[in-house]
N, C-alpha and C positions, 0 to 999 in steps of 0.2 A: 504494500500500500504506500502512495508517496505519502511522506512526511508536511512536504512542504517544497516554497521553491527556494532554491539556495541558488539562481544563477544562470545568466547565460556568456556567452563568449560571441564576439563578432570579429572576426578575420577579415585583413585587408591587404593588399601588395604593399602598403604603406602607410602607418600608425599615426602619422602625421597628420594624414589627409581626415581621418578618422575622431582623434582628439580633442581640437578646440570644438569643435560641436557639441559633445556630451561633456566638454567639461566647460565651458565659456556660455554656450549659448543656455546650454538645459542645467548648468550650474550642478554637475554631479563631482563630490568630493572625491582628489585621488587618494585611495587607502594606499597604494603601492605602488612604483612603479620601477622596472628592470629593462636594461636594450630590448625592445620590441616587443613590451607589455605592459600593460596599463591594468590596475584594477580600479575600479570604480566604483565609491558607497563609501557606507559607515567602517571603520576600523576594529570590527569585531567579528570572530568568526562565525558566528550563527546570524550574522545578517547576510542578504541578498547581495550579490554581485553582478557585476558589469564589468566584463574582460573585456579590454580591445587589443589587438595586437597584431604582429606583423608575420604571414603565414608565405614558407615556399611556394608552395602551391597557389596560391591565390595571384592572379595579374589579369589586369585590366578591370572592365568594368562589368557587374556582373549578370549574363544574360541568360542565365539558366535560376529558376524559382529553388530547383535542387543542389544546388551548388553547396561546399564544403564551407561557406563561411560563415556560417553561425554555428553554438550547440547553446541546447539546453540543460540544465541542470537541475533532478529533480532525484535529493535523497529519497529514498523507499524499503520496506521492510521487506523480506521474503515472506513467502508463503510459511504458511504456521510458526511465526512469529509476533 
């Protein structure tokens, strides 16, 4: 059963392009941030996150709905637990 949501991540060719928007314009706090990774939100581990970051895979701009550049993030129980 999910718990809750703890998070999603968005992939980009370039974290640059990506950043002042979530953090300038929508005003989200950086908890973290490392060479070509951003986390975004409150500085606690049981709160929600907002990954942004800089992915091999990922170039140009993107025109597939199925594409590799987002995940989501949803802790869950197993069965009979």
């Amino acid at each position: 059963m999910i718990k809750q949501f703890a998070g999603a991540s968005i992939w980009s060719e370039d974290l640059n392009n990506l950043l002042p928007f979530y953090r300038d314009v929508l005003g989200l706090k950086v908890a973290m941030q490392i060479p070509g990774f951003v986390q975004l939100g409150e500085d606690r581990p049981d709160a929600p996150a907002l990954g942004l970051g800089t992915h091999s895979e990922v170039h140009g701009r993107n025109t597939s709905p199925a594409s590799n550049r987002r995940a989501v993030k949803l802790p869950w129980q197993g069965l009979g637990t």
